[in-house]
Each structure stands twice: as C-alpha cells, then as structure tokens.
C-alpha positions in Angstrom: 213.8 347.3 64.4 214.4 348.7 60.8 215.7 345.0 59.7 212.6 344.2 60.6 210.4 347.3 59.1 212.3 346.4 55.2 210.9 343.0 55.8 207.5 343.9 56.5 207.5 346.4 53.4 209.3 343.2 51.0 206.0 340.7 52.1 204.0 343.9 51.3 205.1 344.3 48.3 205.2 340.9 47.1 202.1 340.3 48.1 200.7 343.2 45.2 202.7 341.8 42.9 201.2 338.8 43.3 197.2 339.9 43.1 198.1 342.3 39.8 199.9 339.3 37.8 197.0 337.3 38.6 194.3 339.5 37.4 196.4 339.9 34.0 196.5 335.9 34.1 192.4 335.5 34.5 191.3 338.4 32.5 193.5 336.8 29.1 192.7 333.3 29.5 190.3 332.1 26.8 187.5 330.0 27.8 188.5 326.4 27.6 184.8 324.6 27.3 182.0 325.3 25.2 178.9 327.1 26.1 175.3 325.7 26.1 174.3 325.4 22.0 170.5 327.7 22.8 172.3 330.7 23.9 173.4 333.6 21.4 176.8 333.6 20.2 177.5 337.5 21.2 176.2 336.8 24.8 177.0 332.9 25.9 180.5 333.0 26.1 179.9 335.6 29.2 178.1 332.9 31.9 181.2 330.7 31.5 184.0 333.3 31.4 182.7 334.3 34.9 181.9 330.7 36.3 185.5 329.8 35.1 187.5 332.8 36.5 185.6 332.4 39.9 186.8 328.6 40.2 190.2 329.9 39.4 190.1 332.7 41.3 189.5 330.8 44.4 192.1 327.9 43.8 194.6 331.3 43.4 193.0 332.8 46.5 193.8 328.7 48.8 197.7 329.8 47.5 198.1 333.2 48.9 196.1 331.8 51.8 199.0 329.5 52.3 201.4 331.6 51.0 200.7 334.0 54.0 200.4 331.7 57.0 204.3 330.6 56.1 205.0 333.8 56.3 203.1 334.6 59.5 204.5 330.9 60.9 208.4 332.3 60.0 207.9 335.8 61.6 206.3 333.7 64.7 209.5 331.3 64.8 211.8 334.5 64.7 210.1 336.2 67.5 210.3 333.5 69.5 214.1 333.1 69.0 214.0 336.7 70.4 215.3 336.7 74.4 212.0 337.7 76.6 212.5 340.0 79.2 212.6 338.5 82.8 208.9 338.5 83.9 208.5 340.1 87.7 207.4 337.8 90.5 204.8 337.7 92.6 206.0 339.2 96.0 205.8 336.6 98.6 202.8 336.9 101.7 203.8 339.1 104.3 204.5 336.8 107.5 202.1 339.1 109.5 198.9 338.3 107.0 198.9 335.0 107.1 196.6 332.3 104.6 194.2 330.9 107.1 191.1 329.6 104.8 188.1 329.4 106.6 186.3 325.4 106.6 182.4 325.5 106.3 180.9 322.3 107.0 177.8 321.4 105.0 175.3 318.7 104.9 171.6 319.3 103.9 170.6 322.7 105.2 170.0 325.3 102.9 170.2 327.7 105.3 173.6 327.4 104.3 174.0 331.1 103.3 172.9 332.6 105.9 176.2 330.9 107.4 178.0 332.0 103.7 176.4 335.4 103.3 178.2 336.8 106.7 181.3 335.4 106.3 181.8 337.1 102.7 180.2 340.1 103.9 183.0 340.9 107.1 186.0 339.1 105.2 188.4 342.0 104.5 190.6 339.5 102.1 189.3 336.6 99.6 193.7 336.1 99.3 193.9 335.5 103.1 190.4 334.1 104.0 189.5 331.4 101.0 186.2 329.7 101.4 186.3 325.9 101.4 182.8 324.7 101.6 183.1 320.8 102.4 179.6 318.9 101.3 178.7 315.3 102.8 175.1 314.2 102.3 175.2 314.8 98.6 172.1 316.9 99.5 171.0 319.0 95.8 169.1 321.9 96.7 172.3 322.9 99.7 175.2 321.8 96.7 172.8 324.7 94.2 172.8 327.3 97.1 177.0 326.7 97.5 177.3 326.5 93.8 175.6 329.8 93.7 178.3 331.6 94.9 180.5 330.7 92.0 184.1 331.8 92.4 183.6 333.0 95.6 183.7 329.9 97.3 185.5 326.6 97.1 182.9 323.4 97.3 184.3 320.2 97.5 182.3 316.8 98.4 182.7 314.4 100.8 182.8 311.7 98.5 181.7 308.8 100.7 177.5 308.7 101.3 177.5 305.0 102.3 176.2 304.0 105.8 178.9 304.3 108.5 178.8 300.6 110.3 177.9 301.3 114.1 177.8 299.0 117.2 173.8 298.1 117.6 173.6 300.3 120.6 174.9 303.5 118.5 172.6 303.2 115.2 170.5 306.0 116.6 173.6 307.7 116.2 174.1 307.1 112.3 174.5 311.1 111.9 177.5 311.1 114.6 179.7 308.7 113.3 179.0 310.4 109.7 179.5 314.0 111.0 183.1 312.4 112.5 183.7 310.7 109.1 183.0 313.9 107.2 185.4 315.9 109.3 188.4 313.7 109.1 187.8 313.9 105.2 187.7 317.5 105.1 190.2 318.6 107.7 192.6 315.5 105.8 191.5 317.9 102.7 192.6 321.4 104.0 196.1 320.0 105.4 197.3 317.2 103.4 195.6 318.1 99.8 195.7 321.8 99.8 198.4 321.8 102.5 197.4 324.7 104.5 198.9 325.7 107.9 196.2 327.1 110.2 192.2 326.7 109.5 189.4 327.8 110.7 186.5 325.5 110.9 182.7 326.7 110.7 179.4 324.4 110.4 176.6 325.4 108.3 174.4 326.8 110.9 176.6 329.6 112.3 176.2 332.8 112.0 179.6 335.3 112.7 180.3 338.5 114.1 181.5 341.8 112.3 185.2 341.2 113.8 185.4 337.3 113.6 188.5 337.3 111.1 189.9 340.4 112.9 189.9 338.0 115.9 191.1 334.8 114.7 193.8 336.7 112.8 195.2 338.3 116.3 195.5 335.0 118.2 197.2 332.9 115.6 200.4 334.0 116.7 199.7 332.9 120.3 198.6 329.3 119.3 202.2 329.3 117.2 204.4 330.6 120.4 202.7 329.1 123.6 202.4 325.5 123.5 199.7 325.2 126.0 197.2 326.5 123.7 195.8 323.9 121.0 193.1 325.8 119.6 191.0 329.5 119.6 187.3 329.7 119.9 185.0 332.3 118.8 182.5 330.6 121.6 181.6 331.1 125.3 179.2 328.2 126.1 177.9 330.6 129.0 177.9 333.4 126.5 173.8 334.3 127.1 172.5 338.1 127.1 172.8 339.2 130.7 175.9 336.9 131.8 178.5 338.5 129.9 179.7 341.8 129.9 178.7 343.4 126.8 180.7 346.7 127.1 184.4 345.0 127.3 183.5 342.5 124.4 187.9 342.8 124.1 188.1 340.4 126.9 189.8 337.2 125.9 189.9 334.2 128.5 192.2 330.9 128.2 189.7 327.6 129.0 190.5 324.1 129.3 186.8 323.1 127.9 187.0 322.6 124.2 184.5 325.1 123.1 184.7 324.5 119.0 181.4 326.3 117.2 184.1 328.7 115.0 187.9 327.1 116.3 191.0 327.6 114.8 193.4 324.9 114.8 197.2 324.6 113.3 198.5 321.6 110.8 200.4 320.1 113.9 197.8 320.0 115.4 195.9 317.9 113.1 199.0 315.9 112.2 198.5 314.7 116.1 194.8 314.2 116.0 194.5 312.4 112.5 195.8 309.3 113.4 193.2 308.3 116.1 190.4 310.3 115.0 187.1 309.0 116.0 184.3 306.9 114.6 181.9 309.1 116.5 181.1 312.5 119.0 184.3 313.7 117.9 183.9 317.0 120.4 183.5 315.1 123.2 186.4 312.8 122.0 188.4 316.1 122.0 187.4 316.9 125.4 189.2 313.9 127.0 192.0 314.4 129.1 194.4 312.0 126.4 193.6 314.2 123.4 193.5 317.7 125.7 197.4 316.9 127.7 196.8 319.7 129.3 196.4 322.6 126.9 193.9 325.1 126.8 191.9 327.1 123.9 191.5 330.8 123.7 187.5 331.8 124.1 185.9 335.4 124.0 183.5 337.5 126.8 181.2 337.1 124.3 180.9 335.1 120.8 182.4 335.5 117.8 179.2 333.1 116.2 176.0 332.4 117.3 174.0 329.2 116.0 170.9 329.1 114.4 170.1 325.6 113.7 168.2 324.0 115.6 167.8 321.4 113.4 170.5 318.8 113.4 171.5 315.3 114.7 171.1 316.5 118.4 167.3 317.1 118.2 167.6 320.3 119.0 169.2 319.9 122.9 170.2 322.7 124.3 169.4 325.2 121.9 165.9 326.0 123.4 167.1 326.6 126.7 170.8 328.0 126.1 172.0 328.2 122.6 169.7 330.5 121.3 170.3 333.1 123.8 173.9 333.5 123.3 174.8 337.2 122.3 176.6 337.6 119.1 179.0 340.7 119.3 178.0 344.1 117.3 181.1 345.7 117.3 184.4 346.1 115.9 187.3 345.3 118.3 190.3 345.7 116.7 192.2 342.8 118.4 195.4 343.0 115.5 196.3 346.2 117.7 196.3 345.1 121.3 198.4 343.1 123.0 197.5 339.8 123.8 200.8 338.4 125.8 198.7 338.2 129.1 197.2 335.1 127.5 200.5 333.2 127.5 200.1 330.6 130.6 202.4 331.8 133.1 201.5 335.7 132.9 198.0 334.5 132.5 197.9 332.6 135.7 200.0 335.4 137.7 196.9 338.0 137.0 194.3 335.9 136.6 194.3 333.1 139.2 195.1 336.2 142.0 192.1 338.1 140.8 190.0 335.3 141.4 190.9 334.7 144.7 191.6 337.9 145.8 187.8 338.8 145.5 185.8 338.2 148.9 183.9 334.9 148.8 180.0 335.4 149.3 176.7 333.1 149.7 174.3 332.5 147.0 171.7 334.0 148.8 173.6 337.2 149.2 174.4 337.7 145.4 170.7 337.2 145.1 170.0 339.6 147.1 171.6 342.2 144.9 172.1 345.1 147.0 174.0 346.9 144.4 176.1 348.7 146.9 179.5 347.2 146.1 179.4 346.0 142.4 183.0 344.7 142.5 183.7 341.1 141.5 182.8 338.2 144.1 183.6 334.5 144.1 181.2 331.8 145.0 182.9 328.6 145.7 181.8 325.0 145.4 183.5 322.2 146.8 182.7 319.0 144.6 180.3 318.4 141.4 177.0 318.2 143.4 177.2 322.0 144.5 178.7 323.0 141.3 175.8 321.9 139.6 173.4 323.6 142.1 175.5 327.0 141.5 176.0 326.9 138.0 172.5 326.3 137.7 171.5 329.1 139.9 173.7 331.3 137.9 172.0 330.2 134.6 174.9 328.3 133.2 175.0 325.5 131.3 176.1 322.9 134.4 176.9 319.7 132.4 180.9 318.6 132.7 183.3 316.7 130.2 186.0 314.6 131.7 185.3 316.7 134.7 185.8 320.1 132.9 183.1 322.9 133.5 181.9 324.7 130.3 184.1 327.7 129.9 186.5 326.9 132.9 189.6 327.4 133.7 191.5 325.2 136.4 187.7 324.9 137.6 187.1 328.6 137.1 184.2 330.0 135.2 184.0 333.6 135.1 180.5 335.0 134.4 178.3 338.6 135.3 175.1 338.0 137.2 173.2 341.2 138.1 175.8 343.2 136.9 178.5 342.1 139.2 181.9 339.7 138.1 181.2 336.7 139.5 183.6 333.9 139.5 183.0 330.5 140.2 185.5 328.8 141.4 186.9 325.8 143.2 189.2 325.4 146.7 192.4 327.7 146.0 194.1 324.4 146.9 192.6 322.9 143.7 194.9 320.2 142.5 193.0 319.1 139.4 190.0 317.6 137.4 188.0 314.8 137.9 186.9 313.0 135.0 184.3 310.9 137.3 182.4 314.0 137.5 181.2 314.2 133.8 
C-alpha cells in the first residue's frame, strides 16, 4: 500500500513539473512568422503570438495525453498481476424447490395475456417458474402482446409456418397436424435445448388458479417415485359448478384418462414420447393404450385452469355445453404441506377401490329422487358402454370414451357429486379392464 501511495505522489509530481516547464517554454518563444504588413507595429505581433502558442499548446497537450494513458495502461498491468480474491459461488437449488418452467403455447390469439397476466400474478418465484412462451403462426399483433412483457417472459418461435402435408381426407384438419408439429418443436425446445427436467405445459387460452404452482410443485415428487404416474393435471373433464365438491377442493384423484389443459410431464418422459410423436390429434394419440402402458395422471376435485377460448381449431365443441362451466378454484390449498402418499398406486387402490364398492349401489331414479335423508356416498353401476353413456349423461358428464377410457376414470371409476351426494360411477367389481372398441 505505501509502495504504491510514493508512486502515485512521483506521477503527481511529475506531472506539474511538466505543465510549469511548458509555460516557461511558450511564454519565451519568439514568434517565428511575420504578421500581416496593415496592422500596427506595437499591436500585430499579439494575434500571432496567441494563434501560435495555441497550436503549440495543443500538440504539448496530445503528449501529456499520451504520456498519461502509459501510465494509467502500467498501473492497470500491475493490478492485474495482483492475486484476486476467490469470488463466492452461487449456492446450488435446494432439491426441494425444484426448476420447473412453465410452457405457454401460442398461436394467434391475443388473448394471450389473459393466459400470461395470471400466471405472473400467482407465481411465487420467476427463479423456479421461468416463462417460455412458444409462438407458431408467426401471428404480429399476439408476438407484440408476448413481447410486451419484456424480461418477464421467454418467447421463442416456432420457426416452421409452411403447410404441414396431410392425407386428402385430413386437410380440414391443417391446424391439428400443425398444433402436433408446434408441440414436438417446443417440448424438443424445453428438454433438449434448454435441457430442463420437469415442465409444465399451458395453451394460450387458459386461465389458472391462485394455487396452480403450489399444486404442481407438491406432486412432482410423486411423478419421480411412483412409476405408474406419467403425468399431473390441473383438469377434471367433469369439473362443472355443481358436480364437484367445492368445499374439499384438496382432493387429489389418480385417472387413467389423459386429461392435459395444464399437465406436467418429466424429461423421461418426453425422451419416450419424442421418437413417435404424432403428425396429428396428439391428445388423443396420448390416450391410446401403447403410449398410456398402464399409467395414470394425477387430476384435482376441481381445476387448477379453466379455458376461455372458444375459438380454436375445434370450432368451439364442447365448450358451449361443458367447458365453459368448469369451476376454477378460489382458494389457497397449500398442497407442499400435506401428504400425498395415498396417491401411490397400491395405497391408492387399498382406500380407494373399497370406498367405492363399499357404498350401497342405487337406481337412477332413486338418486333423482333426492330425498336428502342419507347424504352418504352411493354408486350407480353400469354394465357396458351403452348404459354408461345413458348414466353419465344423466349425471351431466361429458360421456364420450378414448380407447375405452371414461373422462376422469379410474379402472372405470368416475367419481362425481350430484345433488350434493358422492356419487361414484362405476363398473362390475369384477372389472378386468378397458375396452378400446368402446371409444
């Protein structure tokens, strides 16, 4: 420290040195040209004494300009030759707050933040919930409502807008196989570019609930330890005002109908799927018995989103009748602090499968009735797809099936209130299986 305090003080003084010799220098140099002959003697010597000691006066000044960036380049070299101390790293994620970036897919609805504005508004972390908003359609006035957000979001683009070539049967069904195109880019995106481990995926036209990340955050682990689960939904495709119990909204279900709208998947997951992804109607694709071996997804009492577009390359089917009826929850569960074990497959059939058929079996006509004097829960059961449909739709629930698979059901089961009673719906306890001629 003082070797380098005597230093400073030397360049110092050098330095005024320097300026006071050259002012004695300038001031006693005679002019060296002659001044303009129609000017005075005593006075026009004094016009080119000044121009003259200002010309030399800034060649001087281009010197000690010089003169003091080698000395500022010298005092930078020695500095640098100087040991730094060890700079403190960054302390690694804690394993129980996870990086799980949420997927918004985008096309051409500016409607777009609606989706955007919730999500940042119940995230509790940017660090552990980045936005990646994935763009096909190349659609400007939805890329200036994403590029609005600035840092806030990520927005990448699907960089492929050509035509997807479909069999002449399918070309009313252009915006499938591009929808299926645009995922496989932007799922490829989040786990082999940007090489995240879990994702949740989002299209443009949801809408989420307060605790949506507190939910997806508690069931990751269950998707890592049980492999029988393959994904989580924030969905219930029965999830309408009046057929779900509001006042437990902590219930949790296992299903083995791919619900998606809001789904978390892992990496090895995708790492399975990727390969044989499809040109088209990749949900129902997923729904398949080859691509579902078995597994099931964890799905709420009631949502985690709600959907507000009814715009889109469906026309619109559905959401009249069902979609735009489902309840989106209002209130904080705080899922991080229960315990979910009972959703691991073999304690989740022990409880589960004897509650169902432990509850007295009754006719439509007497749930109709609705007495009210025994509100416990009751099972109506159907034997084959024809009275399925004919209960499901009496019930109010969505009655289609994929590969055989009832919306919401489990090994057949579909849990729903109706009149304010637990009402499952439920095959033969002898069940042995789906049907995938049923669909």
């Amino acid at each position: 420290m003082l070797k380098k305090t005597t230093l400073a003080l030397a360049g110092a003084a050098l330095f005024l040195a320097w300026n006071c010799l050259l002012l004695l220098f300038l001031w006693s140099r005679p002019a060296s040209f002659p001044a303009p002959p129609d000017i005075p003697e005593n006075s026009r010597h004094l016009p080119a004494q000044l121009l003259r000691l200002a010309q030399d006066a800034e060649s001087e000044l281009r010197l000690q300009r010089q003169l003091l960036l080698q000395i500022q380049l010298s005092s930078r070299l020695r500095r640098q030759k100087t040991p730094k101390p060890p700079q403190i790293s960054t302390p690694a994620p804690d394993p129980e707050f996870p990086v799980i970036p949420v997927l918004v897919l985008a096309c051409d609805r500016s409607s777009v933040r609606r989706c955007l504005d919730k999500i940042l508004l119940y995230r509790p972390s940017a660090r552990r919930f980045p936005v990646i908003v994935s763009q096909d359609c190349g659609h400007a006035e939805t890329a200036a409502v994403i590029a609005s957000y600035g840092r806030a979001v990520a927005h990448i683009r699907q960089p492929d807008l050509s035509d997807v070539p479909v069999p002449p049967e399918h070309r009313k069904f252009q915006g499938y196989y591009r929808i299926s195109r645009h995922y496989r880019w932007a799922l490829g995106q989040v786990f082999r570019t940007f090489r995240y481990r879990a994702a949740i995926v989002v299209e443009d036209d949801l809408e989420v609930a307060p605790d949506f990340f507190e939910y997806f955050q508690a069931v990751l682990p269950l998707l890592r330890g049980d492999p029988t689960l393959w994904c989580a939904s924030a969905w219930n495709d029965n999830g309408r005002e009046g057929l779900v119990d509001a006042a437990r909204a902590e219930l949790l279900y296992r299903t083995d109908f791919f619900p998606g709208l809001g789904w978390l998947l892992l990496a090895e997951l995708w790492e399975e799927l990727e390969p044989k992804w499809p040109a088209a109607f990749w949900d129902d694709w997923m729904r398949q018995p080859e691509q579902r071996r078995g597994r099931s997804c964890v799905r709420p009492e009631v949502s985690r989103t709600m959907t507000f577009g009814r715009k889109g390359v469906s026309h619109g089917q559905f959401f009249d009748q069902y979609l735009k009826f489902i309840k989106l929850n209002d209130r904080f569960v705080p899922f991080t602090q229960m315990d979910l074990s009972y959703l691991k497959k073999d304690e989740y059939e022990r409880f589960f499968i004897q509650q169902v058929y432990s509850a007295p079996e009754i006719q439509l006509e007497e749930l109709q009735k609705g007495t009210g004097r025994d509100s416990g829960p009751v099972r109506l059961q159907y034997r084959g797809r024809d009275s399925f449909k004919v209960l499901a739709k009496a019930l109010g629930l969505m009655d289609d099936l994929k590969s055989g698979v009832p919306r919401a059901g489990y090994r057949g089961i579909v849990s729903v209130v109706c009149r304010g009673r637990r009402v499952f719906l439920a095959p033969p306890s002898d069940w042995t299986g789906y049907d995938p001629s049923w669909s």
